[in-house]
Biopython code that builds the backbone (N, CA, C, O; Angstrom):
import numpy as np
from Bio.PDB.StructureBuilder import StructureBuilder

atoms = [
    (1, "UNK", "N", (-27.557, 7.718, 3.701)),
    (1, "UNK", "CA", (-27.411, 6.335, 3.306)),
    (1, "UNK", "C", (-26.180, 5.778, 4.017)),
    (1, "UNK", "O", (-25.039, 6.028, 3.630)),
    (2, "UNK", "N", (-26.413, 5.141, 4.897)),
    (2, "UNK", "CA", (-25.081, 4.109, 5.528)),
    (2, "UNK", "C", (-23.902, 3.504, 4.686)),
    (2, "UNK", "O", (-24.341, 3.216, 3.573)),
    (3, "UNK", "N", (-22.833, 3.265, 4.781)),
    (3, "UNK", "CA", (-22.059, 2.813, 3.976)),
    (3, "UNK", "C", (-22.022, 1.714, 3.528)),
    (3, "UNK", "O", (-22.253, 0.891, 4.414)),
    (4, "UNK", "N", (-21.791, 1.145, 2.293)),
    (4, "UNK", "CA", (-21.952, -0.276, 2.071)),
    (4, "UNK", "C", (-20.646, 0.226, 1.187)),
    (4, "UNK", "O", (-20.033, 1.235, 0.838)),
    (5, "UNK", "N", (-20.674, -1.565, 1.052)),
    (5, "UNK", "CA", (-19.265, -1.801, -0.302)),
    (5, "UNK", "C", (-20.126, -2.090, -1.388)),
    (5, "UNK", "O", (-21.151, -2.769, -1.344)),
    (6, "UNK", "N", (-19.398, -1.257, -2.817)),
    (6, "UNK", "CA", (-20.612, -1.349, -3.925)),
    (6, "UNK", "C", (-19.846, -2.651, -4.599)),
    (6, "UNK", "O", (-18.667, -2.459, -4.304)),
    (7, "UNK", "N", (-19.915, -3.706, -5.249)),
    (7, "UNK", "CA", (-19.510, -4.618, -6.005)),
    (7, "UNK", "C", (-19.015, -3.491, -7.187)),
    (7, "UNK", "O", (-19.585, -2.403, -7.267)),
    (8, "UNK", "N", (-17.818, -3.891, -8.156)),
    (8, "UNK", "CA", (-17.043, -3.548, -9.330)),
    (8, "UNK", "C", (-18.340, -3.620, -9.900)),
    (8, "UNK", "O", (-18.984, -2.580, -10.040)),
    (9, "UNK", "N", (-18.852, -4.827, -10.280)),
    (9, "UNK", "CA", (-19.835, -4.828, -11.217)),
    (9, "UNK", "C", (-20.820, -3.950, -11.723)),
    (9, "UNK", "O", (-21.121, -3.728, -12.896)),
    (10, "UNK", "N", (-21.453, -3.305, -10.284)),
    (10, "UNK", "CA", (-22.194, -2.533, -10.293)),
    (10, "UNK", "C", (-21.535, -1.006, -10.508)),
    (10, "UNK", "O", (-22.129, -0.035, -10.975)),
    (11, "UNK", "N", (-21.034, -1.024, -10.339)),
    (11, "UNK", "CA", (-19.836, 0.762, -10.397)),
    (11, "UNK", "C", (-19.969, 0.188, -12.180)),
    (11, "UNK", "O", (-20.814, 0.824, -12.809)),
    (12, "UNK", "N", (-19.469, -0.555, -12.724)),
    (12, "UNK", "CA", (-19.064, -0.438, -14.317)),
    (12, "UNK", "C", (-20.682, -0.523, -14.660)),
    (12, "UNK", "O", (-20.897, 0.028, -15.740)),
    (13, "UNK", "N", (-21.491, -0.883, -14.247)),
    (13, "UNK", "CA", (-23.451, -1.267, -15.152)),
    (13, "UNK", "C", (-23.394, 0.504, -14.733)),
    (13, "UNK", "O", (-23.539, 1.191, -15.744)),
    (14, "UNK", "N", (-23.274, 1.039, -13.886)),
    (14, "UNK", "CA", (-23.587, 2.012, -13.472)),
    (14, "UNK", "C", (-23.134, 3.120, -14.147)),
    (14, "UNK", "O", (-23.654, 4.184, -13.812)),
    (15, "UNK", "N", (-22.083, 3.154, -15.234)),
    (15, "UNK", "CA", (-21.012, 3.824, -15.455)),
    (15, "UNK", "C", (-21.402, 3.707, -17.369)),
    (15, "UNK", "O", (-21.217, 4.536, -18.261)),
    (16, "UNK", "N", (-22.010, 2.258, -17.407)),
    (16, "UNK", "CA", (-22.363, 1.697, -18.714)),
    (16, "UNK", "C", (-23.890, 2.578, -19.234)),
    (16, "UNK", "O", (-24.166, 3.298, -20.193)),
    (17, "UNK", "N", (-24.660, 2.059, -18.012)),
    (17, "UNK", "CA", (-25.912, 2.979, -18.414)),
    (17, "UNK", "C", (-25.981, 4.707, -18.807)),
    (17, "UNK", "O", (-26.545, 5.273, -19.743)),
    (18, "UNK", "N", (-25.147, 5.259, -17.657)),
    (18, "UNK", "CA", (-24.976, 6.550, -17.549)),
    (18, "UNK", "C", (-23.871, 6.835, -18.878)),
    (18, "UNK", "O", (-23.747, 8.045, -19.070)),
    (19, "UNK", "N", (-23.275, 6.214, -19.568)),
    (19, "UNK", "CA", (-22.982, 6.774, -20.807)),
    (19, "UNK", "C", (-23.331, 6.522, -22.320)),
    (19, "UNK", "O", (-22.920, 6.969, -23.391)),
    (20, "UNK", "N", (-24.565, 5.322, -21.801)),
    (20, "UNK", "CA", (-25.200, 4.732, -23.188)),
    (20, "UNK", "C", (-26.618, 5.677, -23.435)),
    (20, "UNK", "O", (-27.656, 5.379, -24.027)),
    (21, "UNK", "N", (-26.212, 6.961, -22.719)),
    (21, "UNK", "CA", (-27.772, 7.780, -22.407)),
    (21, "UNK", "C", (-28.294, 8.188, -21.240)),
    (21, "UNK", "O", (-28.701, 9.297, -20.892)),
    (22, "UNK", "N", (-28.222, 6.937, -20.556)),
    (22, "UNK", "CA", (-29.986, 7.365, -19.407)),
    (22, "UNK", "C", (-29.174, 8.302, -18.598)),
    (22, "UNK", "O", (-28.034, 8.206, -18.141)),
    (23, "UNK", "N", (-29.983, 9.142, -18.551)),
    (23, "UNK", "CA", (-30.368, 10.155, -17.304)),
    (23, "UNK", "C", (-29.098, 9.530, -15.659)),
    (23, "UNK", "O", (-28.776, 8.378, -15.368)),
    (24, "UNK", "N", (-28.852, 10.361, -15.221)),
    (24, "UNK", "CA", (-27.676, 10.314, -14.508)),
    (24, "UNK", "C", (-29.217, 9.742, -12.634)),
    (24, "UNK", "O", (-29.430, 8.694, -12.026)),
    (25, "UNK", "N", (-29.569, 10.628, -12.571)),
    (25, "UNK", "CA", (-31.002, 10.280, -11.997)),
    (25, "UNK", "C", (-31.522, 9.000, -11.971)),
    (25, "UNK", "O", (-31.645, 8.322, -10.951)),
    (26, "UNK", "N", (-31.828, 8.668, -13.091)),
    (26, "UNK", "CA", (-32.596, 7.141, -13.509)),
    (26, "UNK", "C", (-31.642, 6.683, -13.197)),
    (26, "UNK", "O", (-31.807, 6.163, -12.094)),
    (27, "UNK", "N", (-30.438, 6.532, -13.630)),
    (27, "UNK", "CA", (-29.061, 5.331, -12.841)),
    (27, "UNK", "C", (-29.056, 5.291, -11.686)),
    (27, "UNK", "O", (-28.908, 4.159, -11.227)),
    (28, "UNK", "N", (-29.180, 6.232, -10.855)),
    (28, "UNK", "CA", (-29.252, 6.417, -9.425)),
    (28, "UNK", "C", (-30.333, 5.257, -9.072)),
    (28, "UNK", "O", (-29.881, 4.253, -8.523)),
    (29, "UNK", "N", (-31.829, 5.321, -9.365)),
    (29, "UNK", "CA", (-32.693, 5.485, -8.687)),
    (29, "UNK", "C", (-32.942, 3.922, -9.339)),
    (29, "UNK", "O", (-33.908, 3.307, -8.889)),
    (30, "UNK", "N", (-32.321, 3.435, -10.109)),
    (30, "UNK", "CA", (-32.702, 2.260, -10.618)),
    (30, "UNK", "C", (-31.250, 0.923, -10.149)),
    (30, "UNK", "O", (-31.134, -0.280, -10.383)),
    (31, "UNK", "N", (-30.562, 1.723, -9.572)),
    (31, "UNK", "CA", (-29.028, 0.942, -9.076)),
    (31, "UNK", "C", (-28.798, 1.214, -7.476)),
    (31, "UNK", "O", (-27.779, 0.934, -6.844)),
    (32, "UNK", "N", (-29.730, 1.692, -7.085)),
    (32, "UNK", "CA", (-29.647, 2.593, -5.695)),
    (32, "UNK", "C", (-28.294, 3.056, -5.282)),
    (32, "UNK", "O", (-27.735, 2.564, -4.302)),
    (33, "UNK", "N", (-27.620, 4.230, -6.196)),
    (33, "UNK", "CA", (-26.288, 4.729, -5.442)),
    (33, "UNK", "C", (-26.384, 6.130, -5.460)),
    (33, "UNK", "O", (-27.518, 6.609, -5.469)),
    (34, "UNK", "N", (-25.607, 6.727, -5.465)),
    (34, "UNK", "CA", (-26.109, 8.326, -5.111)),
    (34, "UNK", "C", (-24.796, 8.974, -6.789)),
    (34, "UNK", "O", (-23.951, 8.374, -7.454)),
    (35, "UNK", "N", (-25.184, 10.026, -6.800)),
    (35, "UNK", "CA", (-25.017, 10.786, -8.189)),
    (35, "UNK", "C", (-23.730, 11.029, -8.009)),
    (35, "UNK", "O", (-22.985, 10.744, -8.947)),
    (36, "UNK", "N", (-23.118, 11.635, -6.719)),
    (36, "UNK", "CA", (-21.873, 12.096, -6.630)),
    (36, "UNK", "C", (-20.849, 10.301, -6.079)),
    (36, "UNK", "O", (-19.689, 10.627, -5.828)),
    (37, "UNK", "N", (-21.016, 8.983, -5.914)),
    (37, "UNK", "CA", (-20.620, 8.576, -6.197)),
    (37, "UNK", "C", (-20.531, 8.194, -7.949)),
    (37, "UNK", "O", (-19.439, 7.683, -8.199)),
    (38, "UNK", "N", (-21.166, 8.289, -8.825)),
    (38, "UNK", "CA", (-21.339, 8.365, -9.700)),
    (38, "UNK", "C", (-20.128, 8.510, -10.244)),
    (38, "UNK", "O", (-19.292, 7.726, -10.692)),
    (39, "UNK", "N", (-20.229, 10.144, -10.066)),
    (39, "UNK", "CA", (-19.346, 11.078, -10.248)),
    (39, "UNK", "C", (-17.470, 10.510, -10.548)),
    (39, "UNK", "O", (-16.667, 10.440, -11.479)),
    (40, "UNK", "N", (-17.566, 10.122, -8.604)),
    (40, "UNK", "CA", (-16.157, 9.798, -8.231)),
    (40, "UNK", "C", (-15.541, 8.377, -9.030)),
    (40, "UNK", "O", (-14.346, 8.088, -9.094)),
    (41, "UNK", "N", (-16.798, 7.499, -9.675)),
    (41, "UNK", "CA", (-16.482, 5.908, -10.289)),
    (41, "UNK", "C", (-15.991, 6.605, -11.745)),
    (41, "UNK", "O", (-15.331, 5.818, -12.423)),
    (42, "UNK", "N", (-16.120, 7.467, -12.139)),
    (42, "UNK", "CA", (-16.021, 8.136, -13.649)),
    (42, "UNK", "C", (-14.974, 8.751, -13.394)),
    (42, "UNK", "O", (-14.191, 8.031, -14.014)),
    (43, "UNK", "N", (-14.402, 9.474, -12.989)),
    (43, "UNK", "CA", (-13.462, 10.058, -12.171)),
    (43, "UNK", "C", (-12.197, 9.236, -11.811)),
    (43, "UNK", "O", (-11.084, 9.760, -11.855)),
    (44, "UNK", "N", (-12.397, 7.831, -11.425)),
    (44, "UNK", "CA", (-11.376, 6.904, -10.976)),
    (44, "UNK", "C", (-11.270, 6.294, -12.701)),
    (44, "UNK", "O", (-10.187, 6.367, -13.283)),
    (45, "UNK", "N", (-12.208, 5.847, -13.232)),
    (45, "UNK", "CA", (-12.022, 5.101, -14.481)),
    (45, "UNK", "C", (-11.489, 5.927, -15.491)),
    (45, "UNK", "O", (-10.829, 5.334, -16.344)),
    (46, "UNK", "N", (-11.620, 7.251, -15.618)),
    (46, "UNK", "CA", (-11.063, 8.317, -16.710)),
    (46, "UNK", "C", (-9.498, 8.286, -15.934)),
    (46, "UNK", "O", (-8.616, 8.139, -16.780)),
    (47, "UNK", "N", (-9.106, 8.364, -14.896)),
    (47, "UNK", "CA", (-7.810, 8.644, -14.933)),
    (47, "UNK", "C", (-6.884, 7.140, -14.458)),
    (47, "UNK", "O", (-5.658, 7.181, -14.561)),
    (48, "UNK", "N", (-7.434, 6.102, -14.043)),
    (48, "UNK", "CA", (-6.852, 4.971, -14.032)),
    (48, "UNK", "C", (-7.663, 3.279, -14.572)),
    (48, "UNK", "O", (-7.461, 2.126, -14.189)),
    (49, "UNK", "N", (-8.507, 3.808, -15.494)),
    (49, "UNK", "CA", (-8.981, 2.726, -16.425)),
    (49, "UNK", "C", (-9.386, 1.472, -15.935)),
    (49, "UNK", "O", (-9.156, 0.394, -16.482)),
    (50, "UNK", "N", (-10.177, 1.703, -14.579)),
    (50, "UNK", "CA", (-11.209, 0.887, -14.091)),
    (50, "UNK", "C", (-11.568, 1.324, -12.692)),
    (50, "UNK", "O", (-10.883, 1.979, -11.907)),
    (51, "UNK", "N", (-12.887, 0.786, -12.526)),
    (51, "UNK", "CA", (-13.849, 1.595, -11.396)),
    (51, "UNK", "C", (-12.877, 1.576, -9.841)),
    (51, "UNK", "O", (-12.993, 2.549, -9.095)),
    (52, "UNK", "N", (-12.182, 0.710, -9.546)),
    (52, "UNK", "CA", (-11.485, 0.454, -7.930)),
    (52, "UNK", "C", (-10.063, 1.174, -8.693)),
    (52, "UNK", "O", (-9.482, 1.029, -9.769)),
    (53, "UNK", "N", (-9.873, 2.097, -7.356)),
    (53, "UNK", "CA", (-8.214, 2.718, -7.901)),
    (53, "UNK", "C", (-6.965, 1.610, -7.306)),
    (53, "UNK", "O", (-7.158, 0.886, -6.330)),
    (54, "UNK", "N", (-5.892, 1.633, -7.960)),
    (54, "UNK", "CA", (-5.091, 0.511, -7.958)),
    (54, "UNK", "C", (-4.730, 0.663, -6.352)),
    (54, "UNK", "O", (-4.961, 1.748, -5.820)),
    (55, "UNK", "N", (-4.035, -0.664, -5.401)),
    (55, "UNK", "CA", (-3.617, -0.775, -4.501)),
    (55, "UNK", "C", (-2.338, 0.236, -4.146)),
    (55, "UNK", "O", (-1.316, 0.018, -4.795)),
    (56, "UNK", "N", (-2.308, 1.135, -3.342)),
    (56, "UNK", "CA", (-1.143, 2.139, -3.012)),
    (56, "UNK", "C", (0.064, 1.713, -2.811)),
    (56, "UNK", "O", (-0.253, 0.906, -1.938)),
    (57, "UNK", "N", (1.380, 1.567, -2.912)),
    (57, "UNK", "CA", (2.577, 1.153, -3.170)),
    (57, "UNK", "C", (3.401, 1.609, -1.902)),
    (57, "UNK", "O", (4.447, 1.084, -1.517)),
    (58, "UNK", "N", (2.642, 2.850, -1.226)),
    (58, "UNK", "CA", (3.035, 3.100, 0.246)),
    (58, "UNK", "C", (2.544, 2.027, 1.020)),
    (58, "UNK", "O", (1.323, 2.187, 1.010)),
    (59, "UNK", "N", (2.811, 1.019, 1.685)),
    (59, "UNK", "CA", (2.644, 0.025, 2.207)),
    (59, "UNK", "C", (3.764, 0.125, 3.159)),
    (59, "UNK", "O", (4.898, -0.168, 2.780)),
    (60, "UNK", "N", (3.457, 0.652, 4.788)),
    (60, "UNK", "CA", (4.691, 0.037, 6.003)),
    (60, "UNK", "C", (5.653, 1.181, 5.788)),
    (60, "UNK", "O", (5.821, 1.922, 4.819)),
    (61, "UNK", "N", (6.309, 1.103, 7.120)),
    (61, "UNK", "CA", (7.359, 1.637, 7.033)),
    (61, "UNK", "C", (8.339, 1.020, 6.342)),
    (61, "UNK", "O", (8.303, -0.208, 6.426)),
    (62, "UNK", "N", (9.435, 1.604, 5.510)),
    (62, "UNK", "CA", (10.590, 1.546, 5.218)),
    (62, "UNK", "C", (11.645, 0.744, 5.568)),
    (62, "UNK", "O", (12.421, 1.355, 6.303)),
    (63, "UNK", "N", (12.082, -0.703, 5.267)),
    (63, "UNK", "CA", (13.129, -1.373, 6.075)),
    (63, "UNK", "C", (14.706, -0.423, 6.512)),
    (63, "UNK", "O", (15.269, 0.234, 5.636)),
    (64, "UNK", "N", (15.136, -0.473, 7.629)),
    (64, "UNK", "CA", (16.276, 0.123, 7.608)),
    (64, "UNK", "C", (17.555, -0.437, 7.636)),
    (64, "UNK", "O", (18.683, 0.049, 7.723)),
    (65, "UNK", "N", (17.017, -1.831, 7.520)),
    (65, "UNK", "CA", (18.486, -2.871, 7.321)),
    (65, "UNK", "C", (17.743, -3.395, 6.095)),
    (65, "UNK", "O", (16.520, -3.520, 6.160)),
    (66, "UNK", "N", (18.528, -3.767, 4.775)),
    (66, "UNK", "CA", (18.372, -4.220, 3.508)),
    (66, "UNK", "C", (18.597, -5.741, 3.511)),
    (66, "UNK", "O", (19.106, -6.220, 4.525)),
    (67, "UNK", "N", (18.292, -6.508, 2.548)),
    (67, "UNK", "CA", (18.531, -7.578, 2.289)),
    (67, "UNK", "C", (20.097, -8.094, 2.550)),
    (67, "UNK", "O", (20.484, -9.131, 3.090)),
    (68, "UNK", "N", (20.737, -7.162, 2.060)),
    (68, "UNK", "CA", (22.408, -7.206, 1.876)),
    (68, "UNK", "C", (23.152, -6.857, 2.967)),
    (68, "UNK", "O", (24.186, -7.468, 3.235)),
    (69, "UNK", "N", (22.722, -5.886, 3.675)),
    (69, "UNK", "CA", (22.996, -5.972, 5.020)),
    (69, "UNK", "C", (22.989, -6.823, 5.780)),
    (69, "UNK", "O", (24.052, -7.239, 6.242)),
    (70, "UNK", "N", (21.784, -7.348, 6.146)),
    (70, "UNK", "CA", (21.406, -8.731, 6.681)),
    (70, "UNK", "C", (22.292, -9.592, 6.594)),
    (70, "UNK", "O", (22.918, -10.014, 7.566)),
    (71, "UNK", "N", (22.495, -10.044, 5.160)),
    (71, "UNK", "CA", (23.727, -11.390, 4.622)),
    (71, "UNK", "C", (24.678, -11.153, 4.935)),
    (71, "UNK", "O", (25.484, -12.081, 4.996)),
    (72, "UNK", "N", (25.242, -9.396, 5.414)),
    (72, "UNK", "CA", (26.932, -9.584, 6.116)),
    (72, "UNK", "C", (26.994, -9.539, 7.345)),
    (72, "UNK", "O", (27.921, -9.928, 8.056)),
    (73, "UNK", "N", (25.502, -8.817, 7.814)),
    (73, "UNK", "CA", (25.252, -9.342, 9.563)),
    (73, "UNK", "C", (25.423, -10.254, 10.176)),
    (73, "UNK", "O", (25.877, -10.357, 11.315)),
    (74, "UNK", "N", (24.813, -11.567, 8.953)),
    (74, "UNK", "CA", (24.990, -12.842, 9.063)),
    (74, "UNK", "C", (26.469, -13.439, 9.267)),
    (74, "UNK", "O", (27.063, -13.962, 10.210)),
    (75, "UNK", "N", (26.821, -13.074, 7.768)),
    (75, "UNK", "CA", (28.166, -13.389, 7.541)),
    (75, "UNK", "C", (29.427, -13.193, 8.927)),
    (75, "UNK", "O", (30.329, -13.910, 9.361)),
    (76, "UNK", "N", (28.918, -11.903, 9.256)),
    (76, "UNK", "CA", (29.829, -11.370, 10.339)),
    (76, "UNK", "C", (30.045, -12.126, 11.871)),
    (76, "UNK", "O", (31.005, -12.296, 12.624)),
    (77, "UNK", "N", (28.313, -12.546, 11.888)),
    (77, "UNK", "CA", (28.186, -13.473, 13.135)),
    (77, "UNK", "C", (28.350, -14.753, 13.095)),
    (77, "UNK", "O", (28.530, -15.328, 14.168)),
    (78, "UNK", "N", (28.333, -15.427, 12.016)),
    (78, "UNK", "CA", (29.441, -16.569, 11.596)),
    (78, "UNK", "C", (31.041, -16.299, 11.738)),
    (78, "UNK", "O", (31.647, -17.312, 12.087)),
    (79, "UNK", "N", (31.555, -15.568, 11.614)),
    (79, "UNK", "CA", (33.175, -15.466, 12.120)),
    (79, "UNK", "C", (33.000, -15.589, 13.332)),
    (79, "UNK", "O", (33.540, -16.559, 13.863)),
    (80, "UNK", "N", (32.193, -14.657, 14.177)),
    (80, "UNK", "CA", (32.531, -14.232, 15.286)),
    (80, "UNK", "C", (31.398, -14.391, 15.938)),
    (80, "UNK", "O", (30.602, -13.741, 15.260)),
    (81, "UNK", "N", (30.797, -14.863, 16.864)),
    (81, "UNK", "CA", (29.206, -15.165, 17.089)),
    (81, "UNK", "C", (29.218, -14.650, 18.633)),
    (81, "UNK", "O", (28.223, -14.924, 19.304)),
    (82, "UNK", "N", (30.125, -14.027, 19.153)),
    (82, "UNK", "CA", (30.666, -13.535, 20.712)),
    (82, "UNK", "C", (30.248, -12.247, 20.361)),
    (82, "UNK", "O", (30.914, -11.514, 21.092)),
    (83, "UNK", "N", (29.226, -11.262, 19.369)),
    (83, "UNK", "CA", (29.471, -9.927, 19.356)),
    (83, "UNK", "C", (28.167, -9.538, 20.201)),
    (83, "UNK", "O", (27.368, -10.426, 20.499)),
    (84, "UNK", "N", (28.019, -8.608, 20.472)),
    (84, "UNK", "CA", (27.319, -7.939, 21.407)),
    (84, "UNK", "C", (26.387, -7.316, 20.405)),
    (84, "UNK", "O", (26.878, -7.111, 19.295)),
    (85, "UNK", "N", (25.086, -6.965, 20.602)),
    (85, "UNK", "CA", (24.443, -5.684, 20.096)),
    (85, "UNK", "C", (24.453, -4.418, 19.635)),
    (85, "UNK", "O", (23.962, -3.954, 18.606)),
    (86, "UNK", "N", (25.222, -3.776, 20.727)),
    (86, "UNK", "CA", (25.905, -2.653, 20.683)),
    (86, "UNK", "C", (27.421, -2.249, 19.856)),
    (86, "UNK", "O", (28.002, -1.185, 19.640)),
    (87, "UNK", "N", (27.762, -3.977, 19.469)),
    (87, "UNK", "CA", (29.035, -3.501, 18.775)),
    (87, "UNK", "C", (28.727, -3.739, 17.375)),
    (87, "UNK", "O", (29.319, -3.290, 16.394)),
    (88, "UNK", "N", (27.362, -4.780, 17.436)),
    (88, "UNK", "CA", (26.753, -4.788, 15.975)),
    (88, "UNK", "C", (26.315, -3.552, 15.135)),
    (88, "UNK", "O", (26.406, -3.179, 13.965)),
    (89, "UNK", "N", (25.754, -3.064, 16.402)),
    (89, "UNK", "CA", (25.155, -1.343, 15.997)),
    (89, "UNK", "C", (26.158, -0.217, 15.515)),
    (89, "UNK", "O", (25.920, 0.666, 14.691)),
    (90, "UNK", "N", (27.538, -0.481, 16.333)),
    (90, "UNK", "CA", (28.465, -0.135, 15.931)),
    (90, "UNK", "C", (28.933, -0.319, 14.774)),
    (90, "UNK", "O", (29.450, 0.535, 14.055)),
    (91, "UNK", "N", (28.754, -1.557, 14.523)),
    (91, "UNK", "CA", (29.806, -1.889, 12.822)),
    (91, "UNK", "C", (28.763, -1.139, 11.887)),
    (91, "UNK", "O", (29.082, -0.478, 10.898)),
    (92, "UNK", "N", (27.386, -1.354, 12.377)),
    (92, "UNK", "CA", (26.383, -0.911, 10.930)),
    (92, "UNK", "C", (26.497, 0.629, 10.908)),
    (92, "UNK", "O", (26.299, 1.151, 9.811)),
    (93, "UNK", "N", (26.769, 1.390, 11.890)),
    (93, "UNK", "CA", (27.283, 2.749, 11.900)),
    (93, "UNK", "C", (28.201, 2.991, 11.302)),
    (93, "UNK", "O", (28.164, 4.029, 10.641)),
    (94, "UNK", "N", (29.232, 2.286, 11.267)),
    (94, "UNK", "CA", (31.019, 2.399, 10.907)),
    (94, "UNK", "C", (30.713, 2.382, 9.414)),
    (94, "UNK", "O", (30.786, 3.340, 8.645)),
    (95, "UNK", "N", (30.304, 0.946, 9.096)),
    (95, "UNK", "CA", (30.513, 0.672, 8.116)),
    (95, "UNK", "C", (29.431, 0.216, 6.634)),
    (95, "UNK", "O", (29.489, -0.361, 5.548)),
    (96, "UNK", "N", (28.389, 1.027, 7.627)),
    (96, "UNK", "CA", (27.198, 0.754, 6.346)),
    (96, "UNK", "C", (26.624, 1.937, 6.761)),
    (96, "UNK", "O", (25.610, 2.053, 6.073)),
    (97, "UNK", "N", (26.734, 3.105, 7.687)),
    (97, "UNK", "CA", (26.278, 4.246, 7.831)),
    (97, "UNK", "C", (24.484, 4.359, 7.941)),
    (97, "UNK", "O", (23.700, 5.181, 7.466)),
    (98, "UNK", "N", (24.255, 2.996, 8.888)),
    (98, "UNK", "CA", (22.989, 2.889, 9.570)),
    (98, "UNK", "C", (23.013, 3.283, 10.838)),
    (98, "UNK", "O", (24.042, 3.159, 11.502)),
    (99, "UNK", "N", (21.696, 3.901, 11.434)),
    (99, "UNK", "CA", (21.840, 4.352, 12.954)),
    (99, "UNK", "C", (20.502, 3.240, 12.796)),
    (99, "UNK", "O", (19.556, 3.444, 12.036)),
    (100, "UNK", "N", (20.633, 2.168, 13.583)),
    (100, "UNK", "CA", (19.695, 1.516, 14.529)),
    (100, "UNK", "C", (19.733, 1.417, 15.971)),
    (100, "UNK", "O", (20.826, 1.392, 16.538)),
    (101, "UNK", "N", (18.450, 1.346, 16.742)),
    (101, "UNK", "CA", (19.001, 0.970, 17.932)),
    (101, "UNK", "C", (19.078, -0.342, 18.417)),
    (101, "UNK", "O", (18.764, -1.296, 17.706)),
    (102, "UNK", "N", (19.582, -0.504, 19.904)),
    (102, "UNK", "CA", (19.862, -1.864, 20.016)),
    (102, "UNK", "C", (18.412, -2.528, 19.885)),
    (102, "UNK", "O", (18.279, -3.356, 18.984)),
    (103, "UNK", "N", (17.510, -2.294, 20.555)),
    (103, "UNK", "CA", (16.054, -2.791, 20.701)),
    (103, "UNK", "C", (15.476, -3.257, 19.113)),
    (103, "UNK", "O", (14.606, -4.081, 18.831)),
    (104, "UNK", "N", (16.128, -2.588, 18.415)),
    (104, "UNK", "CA", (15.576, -3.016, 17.009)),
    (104, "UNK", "C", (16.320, -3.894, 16.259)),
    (104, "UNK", "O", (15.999, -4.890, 15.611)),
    (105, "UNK", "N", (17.398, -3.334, 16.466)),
    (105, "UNK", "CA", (18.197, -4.584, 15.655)),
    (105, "UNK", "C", (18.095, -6.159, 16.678)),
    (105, "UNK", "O", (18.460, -7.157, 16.057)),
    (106, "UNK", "N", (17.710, -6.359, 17.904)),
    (106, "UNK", "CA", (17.762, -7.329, 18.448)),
    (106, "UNK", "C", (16.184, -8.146, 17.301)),
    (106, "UNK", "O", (16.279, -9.126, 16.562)),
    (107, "UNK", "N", (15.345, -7.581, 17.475)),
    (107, "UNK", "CA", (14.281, -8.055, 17.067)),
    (107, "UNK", "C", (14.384, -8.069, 15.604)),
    (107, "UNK", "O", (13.626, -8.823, 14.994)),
    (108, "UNK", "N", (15.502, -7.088, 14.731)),
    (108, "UNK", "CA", (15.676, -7.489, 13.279)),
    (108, "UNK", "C", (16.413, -8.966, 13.007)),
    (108, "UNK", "O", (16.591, -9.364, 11.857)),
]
sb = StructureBuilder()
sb.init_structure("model")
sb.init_model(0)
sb.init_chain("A")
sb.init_seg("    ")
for serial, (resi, resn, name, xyz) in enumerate(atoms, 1):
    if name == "N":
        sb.init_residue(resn, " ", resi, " ")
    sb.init_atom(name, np.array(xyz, "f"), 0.0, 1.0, " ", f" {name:<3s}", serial, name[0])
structure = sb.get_structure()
């Protein structure tokens, strides 16, 4: 069977029938999905209390300059707006104990 996207709806009718009784089979064959998805929608709803598992929180890499950083980056290039890249990279080494390189912090 090719992949399709099943609608929520149908994962919970599917999930509804198969525990109000009918035959795990008859749900199949009357919802057209296969048994071992079945399986995995019961499986997601017993351990996180609905058929789609929640959105993952790992999202992207990791920022390596913070919000607060930023604002004294800022701050810093308001005193002094003559600084170089490399001496920026420098201060965030010195004094916030970041290793960026220049290529990145130009584009941060």
């Amino acid at each position: 069977m090719p992949y399709r996207r099943i609608s929520n709806d149908l994962k919970e009718c599917a999930l509804r029938l198969w525990n109000s009784g009918w035959e795990l089979e008859d749900v199949c064959a009357a919802l057209g999905v296969l048994p071992r998805s079945c399986y995995h929608w019961q499986s997601i709803m017993e351990r996180d209390g609905a058929v789609e598992r929640p959105p993952s929180p790992l999202r992207g890499r990791a920022r390596t300059t913070t919000r607060a950083v930023l604002n004294a980056m800022e701050d810093l290039l308001m005193e002094d707006s003559d600084l170089f890249l490399d001496e920026l990279s420098t201060w965030l080494a010195v004094g916030h104990d970041i290793t960026i390189s220049i290529s990145a912090l130009g584009r941060t």
